[in-house]
DOTI-241359 format. One line per 2 residues: their letters; for each residue x negated, y, z of C-alpha. Coordinates in Angstrom, 2 decimals. Example, Ala and Ser with C-alpha at 12.3 -4.5 7.8 and 13.67 -1.06 7.14 Angstrom:
BEGIN
AS	-12.30:-4.50:7.80 ~ -13.67:-1.06:7.14
END
This chain:
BEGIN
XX	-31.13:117.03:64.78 ~ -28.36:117.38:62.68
XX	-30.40:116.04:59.52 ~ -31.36:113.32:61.36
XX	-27.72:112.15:62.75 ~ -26.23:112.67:59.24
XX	-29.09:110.48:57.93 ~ -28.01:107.82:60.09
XX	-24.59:107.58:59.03 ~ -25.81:107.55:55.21
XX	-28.15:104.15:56.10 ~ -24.82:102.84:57.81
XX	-22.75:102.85:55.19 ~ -25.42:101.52:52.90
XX	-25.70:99.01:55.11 ~ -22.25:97.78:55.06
XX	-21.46:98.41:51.25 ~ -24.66:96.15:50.75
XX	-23.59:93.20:52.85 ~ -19.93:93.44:51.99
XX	-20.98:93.45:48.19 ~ -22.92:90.56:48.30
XX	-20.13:88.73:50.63 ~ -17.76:89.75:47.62
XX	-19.89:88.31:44.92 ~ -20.29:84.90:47.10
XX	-16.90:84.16:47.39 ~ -16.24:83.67:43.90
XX	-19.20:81.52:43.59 ~ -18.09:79.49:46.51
XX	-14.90:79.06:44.66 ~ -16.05:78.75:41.82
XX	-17.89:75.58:42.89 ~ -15.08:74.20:44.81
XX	-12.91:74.12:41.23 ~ -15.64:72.43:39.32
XX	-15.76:69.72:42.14 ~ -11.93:69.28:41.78
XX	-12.55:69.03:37.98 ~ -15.37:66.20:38.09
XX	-13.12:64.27:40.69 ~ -10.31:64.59:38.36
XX	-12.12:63.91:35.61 ~ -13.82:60.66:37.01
XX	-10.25:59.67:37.93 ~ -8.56:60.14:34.47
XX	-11.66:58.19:33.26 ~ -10.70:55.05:35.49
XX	-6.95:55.26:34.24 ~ -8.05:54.95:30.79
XX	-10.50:52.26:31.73 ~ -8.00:50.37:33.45
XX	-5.37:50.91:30.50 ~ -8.60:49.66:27.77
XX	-8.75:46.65:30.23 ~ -5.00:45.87:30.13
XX	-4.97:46.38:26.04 ~ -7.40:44.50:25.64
XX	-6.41:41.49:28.13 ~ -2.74:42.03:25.77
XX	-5.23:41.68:22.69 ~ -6.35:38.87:23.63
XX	-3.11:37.07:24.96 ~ -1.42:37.74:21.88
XX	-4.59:36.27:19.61 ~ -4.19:33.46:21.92
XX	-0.25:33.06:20.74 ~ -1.40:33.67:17.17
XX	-3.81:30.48:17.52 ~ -1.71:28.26:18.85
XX	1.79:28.87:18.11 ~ 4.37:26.94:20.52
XX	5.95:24.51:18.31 ~ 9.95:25.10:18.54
XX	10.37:21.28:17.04 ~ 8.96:19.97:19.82
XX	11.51:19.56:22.36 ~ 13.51:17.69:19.67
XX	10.38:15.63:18.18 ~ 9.72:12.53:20.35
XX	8.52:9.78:17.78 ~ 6.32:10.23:14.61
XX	5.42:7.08:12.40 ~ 3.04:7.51:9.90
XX	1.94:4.19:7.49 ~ 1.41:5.78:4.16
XX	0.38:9.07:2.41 ~ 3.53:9.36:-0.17
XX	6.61:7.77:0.48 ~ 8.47:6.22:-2.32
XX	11.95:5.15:-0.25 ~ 13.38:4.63:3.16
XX	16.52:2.72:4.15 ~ 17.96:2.50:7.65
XX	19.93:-0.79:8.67 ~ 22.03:-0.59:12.02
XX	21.59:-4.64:12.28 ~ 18.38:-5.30:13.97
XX	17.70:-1.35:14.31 ~ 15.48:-2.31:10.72
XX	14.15:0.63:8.87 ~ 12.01:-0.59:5.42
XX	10.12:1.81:3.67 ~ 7.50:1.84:0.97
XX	5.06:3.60:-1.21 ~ 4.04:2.56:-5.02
XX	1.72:0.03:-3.42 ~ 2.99:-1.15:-0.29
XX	5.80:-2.52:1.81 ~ 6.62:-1.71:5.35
XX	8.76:-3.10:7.53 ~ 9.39:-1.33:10.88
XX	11.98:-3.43:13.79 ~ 13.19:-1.04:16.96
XX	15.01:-2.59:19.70 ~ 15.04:1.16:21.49
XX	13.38:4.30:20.01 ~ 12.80:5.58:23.60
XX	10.72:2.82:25.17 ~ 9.80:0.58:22.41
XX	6.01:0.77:21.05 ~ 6.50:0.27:17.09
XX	4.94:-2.40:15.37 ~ 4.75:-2.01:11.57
XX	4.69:-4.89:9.45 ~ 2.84:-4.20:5.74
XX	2.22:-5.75:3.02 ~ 0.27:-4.42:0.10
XX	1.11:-5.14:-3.56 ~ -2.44:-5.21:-5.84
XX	-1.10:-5.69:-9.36 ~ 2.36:-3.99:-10.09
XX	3.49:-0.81:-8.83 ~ 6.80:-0.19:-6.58
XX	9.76:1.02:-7.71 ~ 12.41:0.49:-4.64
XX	12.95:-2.49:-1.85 ~ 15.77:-3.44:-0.07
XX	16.34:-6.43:2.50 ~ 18.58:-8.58:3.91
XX	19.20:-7.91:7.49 ~ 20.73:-11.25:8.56
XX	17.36:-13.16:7.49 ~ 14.59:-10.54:7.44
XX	14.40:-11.10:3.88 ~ 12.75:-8.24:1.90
XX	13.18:-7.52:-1.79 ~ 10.31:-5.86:-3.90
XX	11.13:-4.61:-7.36 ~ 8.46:-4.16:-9.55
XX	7.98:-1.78:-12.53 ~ 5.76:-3.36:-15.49
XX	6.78:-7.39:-14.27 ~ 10.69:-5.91:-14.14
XX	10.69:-9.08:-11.52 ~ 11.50:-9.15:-7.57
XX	9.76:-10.70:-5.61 ~ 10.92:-11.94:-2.15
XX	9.12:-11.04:1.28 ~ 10.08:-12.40:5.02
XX	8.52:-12.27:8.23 ~ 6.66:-15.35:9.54
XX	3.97:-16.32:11.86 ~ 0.75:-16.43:10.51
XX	-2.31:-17.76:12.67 ~ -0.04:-16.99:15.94
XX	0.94:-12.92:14.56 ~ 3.93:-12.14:12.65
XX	3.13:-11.06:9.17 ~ 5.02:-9.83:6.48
XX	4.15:-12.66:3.44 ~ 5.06:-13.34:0.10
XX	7.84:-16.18:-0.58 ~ 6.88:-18.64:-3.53
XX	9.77:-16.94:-5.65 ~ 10.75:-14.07:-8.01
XX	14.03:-13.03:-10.43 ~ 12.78:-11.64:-13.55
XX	15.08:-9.52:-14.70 ~ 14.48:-9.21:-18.38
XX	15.40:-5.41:-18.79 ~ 14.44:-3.16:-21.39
XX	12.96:-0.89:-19.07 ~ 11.94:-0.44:-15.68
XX	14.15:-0.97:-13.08 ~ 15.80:1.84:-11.18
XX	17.73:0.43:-7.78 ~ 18.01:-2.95:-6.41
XX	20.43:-3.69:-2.89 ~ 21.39:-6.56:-1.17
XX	24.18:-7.90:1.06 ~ 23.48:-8.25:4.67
XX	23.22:-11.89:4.24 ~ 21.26:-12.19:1.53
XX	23.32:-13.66:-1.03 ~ 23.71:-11.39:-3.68
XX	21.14:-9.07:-5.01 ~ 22.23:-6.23:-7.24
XX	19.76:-4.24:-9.88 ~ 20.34:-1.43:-12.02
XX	17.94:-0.18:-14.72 ~ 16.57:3.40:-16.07
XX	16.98:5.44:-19.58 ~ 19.34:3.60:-21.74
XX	19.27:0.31:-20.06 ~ 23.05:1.04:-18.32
XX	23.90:-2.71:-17.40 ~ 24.35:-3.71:-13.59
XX	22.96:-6.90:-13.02 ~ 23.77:-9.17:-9.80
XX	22.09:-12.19:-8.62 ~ 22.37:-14.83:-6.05
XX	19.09:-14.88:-4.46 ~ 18.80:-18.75:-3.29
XX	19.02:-19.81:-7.44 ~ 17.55:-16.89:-8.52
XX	20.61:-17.02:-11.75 ~ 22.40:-14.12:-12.36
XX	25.87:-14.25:-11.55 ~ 27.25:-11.22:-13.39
XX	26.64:-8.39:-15.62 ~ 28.24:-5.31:-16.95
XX	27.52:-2.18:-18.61 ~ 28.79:1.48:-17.46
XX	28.45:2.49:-21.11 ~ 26.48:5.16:-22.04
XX	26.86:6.77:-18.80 ~ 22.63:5.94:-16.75
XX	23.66:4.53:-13.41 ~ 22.73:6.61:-10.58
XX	22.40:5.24:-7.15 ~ 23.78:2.20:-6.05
XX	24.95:1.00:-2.03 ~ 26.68:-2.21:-0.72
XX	30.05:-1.44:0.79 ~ 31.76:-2.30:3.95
XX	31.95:-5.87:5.19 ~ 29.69:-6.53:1.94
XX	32.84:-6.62:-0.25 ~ 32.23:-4.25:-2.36
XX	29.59:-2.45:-4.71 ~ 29.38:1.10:-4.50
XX	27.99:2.49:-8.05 ~ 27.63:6.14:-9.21
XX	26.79:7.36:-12.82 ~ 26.38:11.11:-14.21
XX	30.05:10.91:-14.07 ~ 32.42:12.73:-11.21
XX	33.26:9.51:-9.35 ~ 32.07:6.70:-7.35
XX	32.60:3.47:-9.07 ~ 33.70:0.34:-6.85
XX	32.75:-3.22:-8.00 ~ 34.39:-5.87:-6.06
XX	33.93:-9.59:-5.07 ~ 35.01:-12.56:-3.41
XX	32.64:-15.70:-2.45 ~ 33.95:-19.32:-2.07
XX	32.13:-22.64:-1.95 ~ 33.05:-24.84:-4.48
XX	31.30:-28.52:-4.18 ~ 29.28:-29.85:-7.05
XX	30.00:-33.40:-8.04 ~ 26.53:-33.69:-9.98
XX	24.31:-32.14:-7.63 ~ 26.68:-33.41:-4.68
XX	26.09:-29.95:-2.70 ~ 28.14:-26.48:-2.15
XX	27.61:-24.28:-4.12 ~ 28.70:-19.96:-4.30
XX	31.17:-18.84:-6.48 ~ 31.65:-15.43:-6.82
XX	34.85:-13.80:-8.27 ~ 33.71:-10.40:-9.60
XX	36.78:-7.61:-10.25 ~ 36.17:-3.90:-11.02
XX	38.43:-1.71:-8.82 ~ 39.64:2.07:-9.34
XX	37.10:4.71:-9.00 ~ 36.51:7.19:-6.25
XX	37.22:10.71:-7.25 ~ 34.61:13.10:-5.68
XX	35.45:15.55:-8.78 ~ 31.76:16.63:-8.84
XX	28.62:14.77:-9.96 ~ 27.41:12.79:-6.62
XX	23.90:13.31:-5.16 ~ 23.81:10.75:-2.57
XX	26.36:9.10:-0.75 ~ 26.36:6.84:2.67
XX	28.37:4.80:4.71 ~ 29.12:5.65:8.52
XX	27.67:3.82:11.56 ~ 31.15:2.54:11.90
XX	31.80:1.64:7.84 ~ 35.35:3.05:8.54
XX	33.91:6.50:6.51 ~ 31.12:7.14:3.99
XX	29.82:10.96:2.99 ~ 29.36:12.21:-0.34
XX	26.88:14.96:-0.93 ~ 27.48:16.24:-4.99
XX	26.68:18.96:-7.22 ~ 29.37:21.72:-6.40
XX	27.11:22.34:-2.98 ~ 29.73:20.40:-0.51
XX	30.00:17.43:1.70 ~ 33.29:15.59:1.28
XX	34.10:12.81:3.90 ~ 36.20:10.19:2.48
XX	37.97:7.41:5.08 ~ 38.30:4.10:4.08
XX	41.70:2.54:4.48 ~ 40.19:-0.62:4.37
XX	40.12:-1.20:0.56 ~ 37.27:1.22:0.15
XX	38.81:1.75:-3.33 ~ 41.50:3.58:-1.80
XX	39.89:6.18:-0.21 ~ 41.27:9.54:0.61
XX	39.31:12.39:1.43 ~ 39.02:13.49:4.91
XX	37.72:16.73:5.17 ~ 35.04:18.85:3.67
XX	31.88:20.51:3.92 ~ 30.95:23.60:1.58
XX	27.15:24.68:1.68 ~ 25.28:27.10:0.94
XX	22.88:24.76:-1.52 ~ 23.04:20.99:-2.68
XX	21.41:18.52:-0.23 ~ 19.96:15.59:-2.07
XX	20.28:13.19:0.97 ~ 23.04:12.91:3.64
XX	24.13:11.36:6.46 ~ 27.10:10.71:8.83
XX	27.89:9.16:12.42 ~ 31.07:8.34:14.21
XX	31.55:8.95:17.54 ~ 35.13:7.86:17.64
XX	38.57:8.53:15.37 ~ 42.04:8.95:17.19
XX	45.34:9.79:16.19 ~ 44.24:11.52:12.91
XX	41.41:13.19:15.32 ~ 37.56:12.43:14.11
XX	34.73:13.39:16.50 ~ 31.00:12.96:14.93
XX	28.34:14.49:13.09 ~ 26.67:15.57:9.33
XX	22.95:15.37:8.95 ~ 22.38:17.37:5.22
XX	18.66:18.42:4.19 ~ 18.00:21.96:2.17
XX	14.42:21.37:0.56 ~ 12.66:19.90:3.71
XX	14.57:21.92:6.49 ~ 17.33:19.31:8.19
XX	20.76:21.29:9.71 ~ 22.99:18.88:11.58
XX	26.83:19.88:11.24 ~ 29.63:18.35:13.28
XX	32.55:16.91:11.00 ~ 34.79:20.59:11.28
XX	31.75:22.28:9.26 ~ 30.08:24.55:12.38
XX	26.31:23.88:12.51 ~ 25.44:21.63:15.64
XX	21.24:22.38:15.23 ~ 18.86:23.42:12.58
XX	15.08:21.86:12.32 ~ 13.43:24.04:10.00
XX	10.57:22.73:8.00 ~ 11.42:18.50:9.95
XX	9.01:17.50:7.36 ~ 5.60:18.76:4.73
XX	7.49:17.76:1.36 ~ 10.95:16.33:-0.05
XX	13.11:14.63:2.53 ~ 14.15:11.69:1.01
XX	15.93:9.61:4.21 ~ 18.54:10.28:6.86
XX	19.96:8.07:9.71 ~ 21.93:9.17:13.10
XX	22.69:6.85:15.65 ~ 23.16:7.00:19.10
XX	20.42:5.26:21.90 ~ 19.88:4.89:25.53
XX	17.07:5.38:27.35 ~ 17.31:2.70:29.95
XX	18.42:-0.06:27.89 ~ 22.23:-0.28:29.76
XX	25.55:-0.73:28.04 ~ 27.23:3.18:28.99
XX	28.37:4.72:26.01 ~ 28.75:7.68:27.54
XX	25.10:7.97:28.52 ~ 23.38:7.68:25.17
XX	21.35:10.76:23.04 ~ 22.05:11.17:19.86
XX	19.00:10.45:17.79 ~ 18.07:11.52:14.50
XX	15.82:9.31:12.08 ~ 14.23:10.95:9.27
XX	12.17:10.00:6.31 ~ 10.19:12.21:3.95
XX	7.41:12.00:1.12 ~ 4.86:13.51:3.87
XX	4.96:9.66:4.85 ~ 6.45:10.17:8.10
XX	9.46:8.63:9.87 ~ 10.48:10.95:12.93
XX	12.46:10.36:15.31 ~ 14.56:13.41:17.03
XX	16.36:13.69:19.95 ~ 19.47:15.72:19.19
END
C-alpha cells in the first residue's frame, strides 16, 4: 500500500517538473520571436528613412545640376537692349544730338538713330565699303553727314542718309578729301555742323590736318613735332580742338569762323582764324579723355591708374581740376555724366572699364555698380545719359542708362 502511495507521488512530481520544464523552455522562444519581429519592423523602417533621404539627395542632385546648366544671369536685370551688326568692332562714338551712335568695322559703316532706348525698335543704317579698309568715322550731327577714312586711298569719303526707292539708306556722296599723308591715317572728327573736319596721321606722320568739308581745301596744318598724336575730340561749343600726344597734357587748338564775301566768286565764304592755346596739364600720359553730357566737364583717364575730372571755366584751356579718381588699374575708355553742379557741389557719375568688366563710380570715388564681364573682348566705347520711359519731360523720373560698345560687336544698353 505504502509502495504504491509513494509511487504516486514520484509520477506527480514528474509530472509537474516535465510540464513546467517545457513551459520554461517556451518562454524564451516566445520571446525570442517577439524581439526578432521588433528587429525586422525596425529594420524595414530604418530602410524607408534611408530611402526617403536617397530620394531627397538625389532630387538636391538634380536641382543643383539643373543650376549648373543654366546659370541665372546676374547682368540681366541691368541688360535691356543688345545690338549686334558686325563680328569685330573697329570704333563707336556716341552723339547726344539726335541720340546718334556711329560705329564701324574694317568694312562697314553703321549708323544707328534712338529717339528713346526704352520703346524705340532700332533701325540700323549700313553701308559696306568693297575696296579700302576702315580706319575710323566720325559725323556731323547737325546734317547726318558721315565721314569714312580710309587706309590705302588716305581719302574720306562722305556718307548721308537719303531716301532711296521710298527707304532711307545710308549712300555715298559724289565727294572725297585726299589727304596726301605719308601714312595711314589715324583719327579724323568733325564739328557738329559739319564744317571743319580734322585728321591726324600714324608713325612719323605728326601733322594735324583740318579741312572745311563743303571745298574739300585744307584750311590749316601743323605739326606736334616728334611727339605721334594720340587721340583727338572736338571741344565744347565746337571752339576748340582737343589733341593728346605721348606727352603729359592735353593740347587745345582753337578757332574762330567768320564769313567774309568773295568779290570774284560773288558768294560767302568761311574764314577760319586758327590760334594754339595753353595745354592741359593731366601730369600723366592720357588714355582717353571725354567731354560731359553737359560740356561744362570732360574726364581724363591716364597712365598713373586715375580719373581726374577737370571743369571748364568756359575757355576749356583754362581748366582746373576738379577732383580725382585713383584705381586700382588703367581703364582705356571713360566716361562721365552730370546730373547737376551747385555752389561748388557736383552730383553725377564715372563709367571706367578694367579689361571687359565696366564699374560705374559716382564723382566722390565710391563704386555706384559693377558689371563684370558687360562684354566677350576689349571694351572700346562708353556713353551715360539719362532716359524716360514714357516719353514726358520730368527730370526727376528718368533711369540712368548706360551705352556700351565693345569688339564682341555689340552695343548694350543698361539700365543703371
Amino acid at each position: 500500500m505504502f509502495t504504491i502511495i509513494f509511487g504516486g507521488i514520484l509520477f506527480i512530481f514528474a509530472l509537474y517538473y516535465l510540464f513546467s520544464s517545457k513551459s520554461y523552455e517556451e518562454k524564451p522562444k516566445e520571446k525570442y520571436k517577439k524581439s526578432k519581429k521588433e528587429v525586422i519592423k525596425n529594420t524595414k523602417k530604418e530602410e524607408k528613412v534611408k530611402e526617403k533621404e536617397k530620394e531627397k539627395e538625389k532630387k538636391e542632385t538634380e536641382k543643383i545640376k539643373i543650376e549648373k546648366k543654366e546659370p541665372e544671369n546676374d547682368l540681366s536685370k541691368y541688360l535691356f537692349k543688345t545690338i549686334k551688326e558686325c563680328n569685330s568692332m573697329l570704333k563707336c562714338y556716341f552723339y547726344k544730338h539726335g541720340h546718334l551712335i556711329l560705329f564701324c568695322d574694317e568694312k562697314k559703316i553703321s549708323l544707328l538713330p534712338i529717339k528713346n532706348f526704352f520703346t524705340d525698335t532700332p533701325k540700323t543704317y549700313n553701308k559696306t565699303i568693297e575696296k579700302d579698309v576702315i580706319v575710323d568715322v566720325c559725323l556731323s550731327p547737325e546734317k547726318k553727314l558721315v565721314f569714312c577714312a580710309n587706309k590705302n586711298s588716305k581719302s574720306i569719303l562722305y556718307y548721308t542718309l537719303e531716301k532711296v526707292e521710298g527707304k532711307i539708306k545710308l549712300v555715298k556722296l559724289d565727294k572725297n578729301i585726299v589727304t596726301n599723308r605719308p601714312y595711314e591715317i589715324k583719327s579724323i572728327v568733325s564739328n557738329s555742323s559739319g564744317t571743319l573736319l580734322s585728321s591726324i596721321g600714324t608713325n612719323d606722320d605728326t601733322e594735324i590736318q583740318i579741312f572745311d568739308p563743303i571745298s574739300s581745301e585744307i584750311k590749316f596744318k601743323e605739326s606736334t613735332g616728334a611727339i605721334q598724336n594720340f587721340q583727338m575730340i572736338m571741344g565744347p561749343n565746337d571752339s576748340d580742338l582737343l589733341i593728346s600726344t605721348y606727352m603729359n597734357d592735353i593740347s587745345v587748338l582753337n578757332f574762330e569762323q567768320s564769313d567774309k564775301f568773295n568779290n570774284e566768286t560773288k558768294k560767302y565764304e568761311n574764314i577760319y582764324k586758327f590760334k594754339r592755346n595753353s595745354s592741359i596739364p593731366v601730369k600723366a600720359k592720357p588714355l582717353f579723355y571725354a567731354l560731359s553730357n553737359d560740356e561744362k566737364f570732360f574726364v581724363v583717364s591716364s597712365d598713373d591708374k586715375s580719373i581726374k575730372i577737370f571743369r571748364n571755366y568756359g575757355n576749356i584751356s583754362e581748366s582746373k581740376i576738379y577732383t580725382q579718381i585713383n584705381l586700382e588699374f588703367n581703364s582705356n575708355v571713360v566716361a562721365l555724366y552730370v546730373d547737376y553742379f551747385e555752389n561748388g557741389k557736383l552730383e553725377g557719375f564715372v563709367g571706367v572699364c578694367r579689361e571687359n568688366d565696366i564699374i560705374i563710380y559716382n564723382v566722390n570715388g565710391q563704386v555706384y555698380l559693377e558689371l563684370p564681364e558687360a562684354h566677350n573682348g576689349e571694351i572700346i566705347g562708353m556713353y551715360i545719359t539719362r532716359e524716360n520711359k514714357d516719353n514726358n519731360d520730368d527730370k526727376n523720373n528718368k533711369d540712368l542708362v548706360l551705352i556700351s560698345a565693345g569688339k564682341d560687336g555689340r552695343i548694350k544698353f543698361w539700365k543703371i
